[in-house]
N, C-alpha and C positions, 0 to 999 in steps of 0.2 A: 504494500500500500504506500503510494508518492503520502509525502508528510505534508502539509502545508506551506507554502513560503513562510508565513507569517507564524508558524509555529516552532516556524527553523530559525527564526529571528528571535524571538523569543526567549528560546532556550538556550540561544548563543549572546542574548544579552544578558541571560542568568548566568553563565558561567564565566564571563567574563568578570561579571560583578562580582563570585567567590574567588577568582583570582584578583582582581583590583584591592578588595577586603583582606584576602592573606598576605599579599606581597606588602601592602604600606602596612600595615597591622604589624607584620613580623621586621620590618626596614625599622621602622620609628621605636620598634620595639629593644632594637639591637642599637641605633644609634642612641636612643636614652641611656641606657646604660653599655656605653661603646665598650669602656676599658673591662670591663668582665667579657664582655663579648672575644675583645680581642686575645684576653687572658685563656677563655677555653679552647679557642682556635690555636691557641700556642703550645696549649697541650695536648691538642691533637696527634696520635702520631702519622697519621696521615700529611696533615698541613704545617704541622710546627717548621718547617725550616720558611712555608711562605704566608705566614701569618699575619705579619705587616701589610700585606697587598690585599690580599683576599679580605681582610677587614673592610676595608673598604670598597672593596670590588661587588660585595655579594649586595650590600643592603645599597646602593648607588643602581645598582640593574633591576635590583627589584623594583626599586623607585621608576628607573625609565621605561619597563616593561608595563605598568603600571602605569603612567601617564597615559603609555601609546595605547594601550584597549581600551581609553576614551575615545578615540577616534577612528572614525568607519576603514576610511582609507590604508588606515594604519595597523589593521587589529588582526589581518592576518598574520602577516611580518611578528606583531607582539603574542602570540598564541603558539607560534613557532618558540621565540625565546621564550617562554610560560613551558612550556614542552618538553624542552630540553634544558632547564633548570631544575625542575622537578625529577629530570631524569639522572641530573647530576647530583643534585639531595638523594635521594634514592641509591644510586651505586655508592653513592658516600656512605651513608649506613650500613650495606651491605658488605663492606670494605671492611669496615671497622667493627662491624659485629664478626668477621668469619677473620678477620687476619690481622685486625690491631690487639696492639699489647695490652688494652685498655680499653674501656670506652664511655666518653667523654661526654659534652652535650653542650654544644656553643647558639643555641635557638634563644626566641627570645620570648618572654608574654608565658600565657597559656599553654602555649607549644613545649616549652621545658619542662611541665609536668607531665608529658606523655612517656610511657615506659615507652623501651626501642623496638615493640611489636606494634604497637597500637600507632608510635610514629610512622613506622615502614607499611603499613596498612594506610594510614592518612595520607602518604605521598604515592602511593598506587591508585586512589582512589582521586587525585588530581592530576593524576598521569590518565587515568581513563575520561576522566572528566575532559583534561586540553583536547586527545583523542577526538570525543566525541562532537567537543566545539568545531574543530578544523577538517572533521567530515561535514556538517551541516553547512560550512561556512566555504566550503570546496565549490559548490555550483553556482553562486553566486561571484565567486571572485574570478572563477574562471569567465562566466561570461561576463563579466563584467571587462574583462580583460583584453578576453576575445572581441567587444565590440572597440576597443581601443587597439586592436591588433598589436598586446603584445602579451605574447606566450610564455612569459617566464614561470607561469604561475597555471598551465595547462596542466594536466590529470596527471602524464609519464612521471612530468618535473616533479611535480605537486608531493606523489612517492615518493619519489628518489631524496626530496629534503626532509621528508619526513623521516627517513630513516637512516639520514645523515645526523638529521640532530641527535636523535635515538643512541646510534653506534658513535659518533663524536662526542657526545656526551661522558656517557661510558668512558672512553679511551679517554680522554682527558683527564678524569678524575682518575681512573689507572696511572694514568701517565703520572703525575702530580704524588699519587702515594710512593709508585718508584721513586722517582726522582726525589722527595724528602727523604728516604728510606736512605737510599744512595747517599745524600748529602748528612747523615746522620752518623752512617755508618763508616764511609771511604777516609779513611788516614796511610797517605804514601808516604808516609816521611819515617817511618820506622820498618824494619826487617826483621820478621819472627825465623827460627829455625824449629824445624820436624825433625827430628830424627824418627827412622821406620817403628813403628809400632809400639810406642813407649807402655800402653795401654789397649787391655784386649776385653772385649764382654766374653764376662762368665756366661749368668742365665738371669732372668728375672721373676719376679712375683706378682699376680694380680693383687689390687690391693681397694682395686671396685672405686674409691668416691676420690675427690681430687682437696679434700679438705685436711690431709693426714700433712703433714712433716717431721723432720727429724728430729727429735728431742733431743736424742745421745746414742752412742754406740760404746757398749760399756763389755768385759768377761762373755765377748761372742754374742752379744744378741744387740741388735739394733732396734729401738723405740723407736714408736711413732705417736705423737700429739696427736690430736683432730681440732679444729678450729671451732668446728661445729659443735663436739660435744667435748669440751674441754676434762670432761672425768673419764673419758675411754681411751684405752691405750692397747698399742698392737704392736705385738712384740713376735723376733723370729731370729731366730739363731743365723750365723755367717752363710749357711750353705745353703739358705731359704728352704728349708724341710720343717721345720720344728715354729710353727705359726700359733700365737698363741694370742687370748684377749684380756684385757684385765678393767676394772673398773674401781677406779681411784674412790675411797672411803674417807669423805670430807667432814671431820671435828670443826664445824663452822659455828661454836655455841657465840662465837660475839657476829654470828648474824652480817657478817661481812656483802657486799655489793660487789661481785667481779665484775668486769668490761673485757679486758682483753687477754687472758691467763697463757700461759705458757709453759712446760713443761719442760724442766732441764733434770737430763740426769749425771748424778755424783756418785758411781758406787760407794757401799754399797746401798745410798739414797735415793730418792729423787724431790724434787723440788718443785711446789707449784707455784709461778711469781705471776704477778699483777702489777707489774709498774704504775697503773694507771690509777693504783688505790693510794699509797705503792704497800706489798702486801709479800710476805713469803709464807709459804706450808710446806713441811716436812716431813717427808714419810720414810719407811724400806719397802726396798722392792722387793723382799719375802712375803708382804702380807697387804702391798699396796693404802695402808691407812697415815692417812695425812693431816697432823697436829698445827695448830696455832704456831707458829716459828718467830713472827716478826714485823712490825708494822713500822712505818717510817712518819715524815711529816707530807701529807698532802701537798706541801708547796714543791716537797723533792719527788716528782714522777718522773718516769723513764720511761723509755721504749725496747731498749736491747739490755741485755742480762745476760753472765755467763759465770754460771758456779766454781770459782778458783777452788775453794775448798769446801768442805760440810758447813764451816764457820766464815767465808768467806766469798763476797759477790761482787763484781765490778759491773757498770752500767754507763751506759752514756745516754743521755737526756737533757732536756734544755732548763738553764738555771732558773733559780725562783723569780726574776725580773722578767724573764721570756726572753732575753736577748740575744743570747745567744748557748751552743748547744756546748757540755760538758762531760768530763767523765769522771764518774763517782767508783767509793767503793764500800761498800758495806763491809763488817768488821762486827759479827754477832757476838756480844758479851761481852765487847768495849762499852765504857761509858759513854765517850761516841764515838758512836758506831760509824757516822758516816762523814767521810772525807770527800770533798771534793775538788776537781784539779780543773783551772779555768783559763791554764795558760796552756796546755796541751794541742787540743784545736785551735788552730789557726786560724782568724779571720781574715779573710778576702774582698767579700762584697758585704755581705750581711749578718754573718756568724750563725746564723738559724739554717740556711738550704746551701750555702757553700760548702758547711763545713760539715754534711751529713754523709754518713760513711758507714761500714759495720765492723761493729770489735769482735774479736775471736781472743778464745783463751788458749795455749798451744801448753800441753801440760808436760811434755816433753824436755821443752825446753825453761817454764815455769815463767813466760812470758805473754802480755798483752798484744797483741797487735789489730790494728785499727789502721782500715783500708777507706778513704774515702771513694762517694762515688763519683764526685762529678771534676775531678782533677786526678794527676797522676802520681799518687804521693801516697804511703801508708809510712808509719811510724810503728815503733815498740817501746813498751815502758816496762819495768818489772812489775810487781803485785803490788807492788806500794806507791805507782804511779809517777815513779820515775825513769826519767828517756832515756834511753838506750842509743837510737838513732834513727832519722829519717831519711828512708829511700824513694826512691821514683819508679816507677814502673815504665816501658819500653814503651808508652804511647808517649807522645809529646804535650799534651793539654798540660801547662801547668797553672792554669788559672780559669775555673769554669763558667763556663756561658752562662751564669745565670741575670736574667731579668727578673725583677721583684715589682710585683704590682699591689695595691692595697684596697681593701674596701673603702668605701664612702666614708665610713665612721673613720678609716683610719686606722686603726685601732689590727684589725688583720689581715699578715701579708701571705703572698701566695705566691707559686708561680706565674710570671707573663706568660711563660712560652719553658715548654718542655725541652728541658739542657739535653746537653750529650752527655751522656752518662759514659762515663770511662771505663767505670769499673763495675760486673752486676752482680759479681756473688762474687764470694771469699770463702778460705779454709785454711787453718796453719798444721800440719801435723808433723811428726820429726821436723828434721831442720829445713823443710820445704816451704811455701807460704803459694797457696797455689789462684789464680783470679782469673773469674770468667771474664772475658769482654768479648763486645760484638762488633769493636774496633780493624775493622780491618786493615792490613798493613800492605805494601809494597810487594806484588805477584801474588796477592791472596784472592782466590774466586770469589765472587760474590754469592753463588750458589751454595759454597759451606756454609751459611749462616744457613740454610734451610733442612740442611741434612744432621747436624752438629752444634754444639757448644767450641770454641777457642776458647782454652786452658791454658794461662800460662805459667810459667812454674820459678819462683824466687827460692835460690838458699841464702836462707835467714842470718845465717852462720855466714857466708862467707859476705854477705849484704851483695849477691850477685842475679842476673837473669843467667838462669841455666837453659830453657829449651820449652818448646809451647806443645800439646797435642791437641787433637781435637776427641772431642767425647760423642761419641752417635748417639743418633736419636733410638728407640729402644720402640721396635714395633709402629713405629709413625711418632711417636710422642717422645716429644722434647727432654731434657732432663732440664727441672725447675730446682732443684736442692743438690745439694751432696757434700759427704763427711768423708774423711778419710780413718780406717781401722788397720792400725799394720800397714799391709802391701795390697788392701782391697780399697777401693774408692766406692761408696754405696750413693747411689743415685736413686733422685727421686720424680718420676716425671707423673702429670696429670692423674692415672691410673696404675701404675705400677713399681715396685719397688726394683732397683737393678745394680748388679755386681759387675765391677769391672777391674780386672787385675789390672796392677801397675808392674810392671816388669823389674825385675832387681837389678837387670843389666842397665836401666836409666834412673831408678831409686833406690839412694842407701835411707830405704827406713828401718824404725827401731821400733821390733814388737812389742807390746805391751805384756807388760809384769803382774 
């Protein structure tokens, strides 16, 4: 059944009106509050490296797409750009739901409160909408066209742009996550060595939900946390046979409020912390029951914890001003107990995201070490929080990209724009100190970042780079964690636990006693 003229007008002036409403809605929405706007686009990992541009690029077209479907002559032209914006929002989310690290939300209004189903549902749903306009809006522009005889805009072409905007759209925002990604990752100015096969996978373990990590690997069995159910633990001996569950027995008579707990184990203990309270409990792992241990001052909270002794805890956290980030030590059954060291971290730009890093305890050697991320510097202190020495690691950043942007009040700062991160996990065990990066150096593919983690490997002892490997991914999945036991490196990726020998021919490690 032929539709109307006038029903086709109609309908094409209704959807017009829902794109004119979303584009200045979601434009005015994003320049009102610009510098948040531009702040979540920075941490995109998508767009972070071109986030100064696109800030303004995106809510400026929406603007002119938006002017131009007020006008007849004009509205095809802007129903096209309505089309293939939508289509560009759209691969955008799908980009970043299936392949970013993260996922972020730089919209503005209303719009920000949609979970990223209901968004990718609402831009499908004005993807069929333009669709639908730029059919009804086809027979008239063409003859309209055709009585001015000119064909740009005849039925062949008419396709052919439509599904140029479609697949250019796409590719574009492809294009754009590569090339961040590239611009993220590419550092030529350094040279890693391989030697052949430093490191071989044993086997691995299902381990079903992606909420577990490493607590400790203590006398052959390796712990696992859960974030989720912070009192269950799943425990399996070195050769993954011997899988076993426990359920932590909480003495919580003062009625305590966790937030973020964390399980660290100290043969023959383990330790439940809450920096966030700040809070310790302590139990054995013979009978998994866990007593009242320790309570500090609310104004000294922490984020990372790593048990030196039964009696003893080191932390880095940001000091009671907020200004900047420190490292503490707990010291149970001292009068006080807690020492803190404010000249250790180094300030650069702001003392709070420069200077954030992860501390590892190396019991080997009976020292701290403290790896930031987003420069190439980690240092060592002993247990009483004195330096030893500060080294560099083989990438060149020694001063990190960060921009600091602040709310309205002022009052809190944030990332502008997502830094390069130098360094993304740590581990110190014998005299080695071993650091993920996704830094890539001078003749390095760019395809290992998708097969692999790059491990590079410091002796601590001689304060030298000895040699990098790479760690495979383990059934498709990535490895997210990893501890070193001995001569085993135990990996932990989304679903599974996994054993990787390290070869004695490239490591002199020292078994545990």
């Amino acid at each position: 059944m032929k539709i109307p003229i006038s029903l086709k007008n109609t309908l094409v002036d209704i959807i017009c009106l829902l794109y004119i409403l979303l584009f200045i809605y979601a434009a005015v929405s994003k320049l009102l509050d610009f510098e948040n706007f531009r702040v979540q686009l920075g941490q995109s990992p998508l767009l972070s490296a071109f986030a100064g541009t696109i800030s303004w690029f995106i809510p400026a077209i929406e603007i002119i797409i938006a002017l131009a479907l007020f006008h007849h002559h004009l509205r095809i032209y802007a129903m096209y750009g309505a089309f293939a914006l939508m289509v560009m929002f759209t691969a955008y989310i799908f980009i970043i739901l299936n392949f970013g690290s993260f996922v972020p939300c730089s919209c503005g209004g209303v719009l920000e409160k949609m979970g990223w189903t209901e968004h990718l549902i609402f831009n499908i749903v004005f993807i069929i909408l333009a669709l639908i306009g730029l059919l009804l809006e086809k027979d008239r522009v063409v003859s309209l066209t055709k009585s001015r005889k000119f064909g740009v805009l005849r039925p062949r072409v008419f396709y052919m742009i439509l599904a140029s905007c479609f697949f250019g759209g796409v590719m574009l925002v492809t294009a754009l996550y590569l090339l961040s990604e590239k611009e993220m990752h590419r550092n030529n100015s350094f040279l890693r060595r391989y030697p052949p096969h430093p490191v071989t996978t044993l086997k691995g373990l299902s381990v079903k939900y992606n909420s577990y990590y490493i607590a400790g690997v203590a006398k052959g069995r390796i712990y696992l946390g859960n974030t989720s159910a912070p009192l269950h633990i799943l425990s399996v001996d070195t050769t993954l046979n011997d899988l076993r569950t426990h359920q932590i027995k909480l003495d919580n008579k003062q009625q305590i409020t966790f937030y973020s707990p964390q399980i660290r184990i100290h043969f023959p203990y383990f330790f439940m912390i809450d920096g966030s309270v700040p809070v310790i409990f302590k139990g054995g792992l013979s009978d998994w029951e866990a007593q009242h241990y320790w309570q500090g001052d609310s104004k000294n909270t922490f984020a990372r914890v790593e048990a030196v002794s039964p009696t003893e805890f080191v932390y880095s956290g940001i000091d009671q001003g907020g200004n900047q980030n420190v490292i503490g030590r707990i010291n149970i059954g001292k009068p006080d107990s807690v020492q803190i060291s404010k000249d250790l971290l180094q300030k650069q730009v702001d003392g709070l995201f420069d200077s954030d890093g992860m501390l590892r305890y190396n019991s080997e050697l009976n020292r701290l070490i403290y790896v930031y991320y987003y420069r190439n510097e980690f240092f060592t202190v002993d247990k009483n929080l004195r330096l030893d020495y500060r080294g560099r690691t083989i990438d060149t950043i020694k001063n990190p990209s960060i921009k600091i942007a602040s709310t309205k009040s002022g009052q809190v700062k944030r990332l502008a724009e997502q830094p390069i991160v130098v360094n993304q996990h740590s581990y110190s065990s014998g005299k080695y100190l071993f650091i993920q990066s996704d830094r890539l150096g001078r003749h390095e593919p760019e395809e290992m970042l998708k097969d692999a983690l790059i491990i590079d490997v410091y002796d601590v002892e001689k304060q030298t780079y000895e040699f990098s490997f790479y760690l495979y991914n383990y059934k498709g999945e990535k490895i997210r964690a990893f501890h070193i036991y001995n001569n085993i490196l135990v990996g932990l990726s989304d679903n599974y636990i996994v054993l990787y020998r390290l070869q004695p021919i490239n490591f002199d490690m020292r078994s545990e006693k």
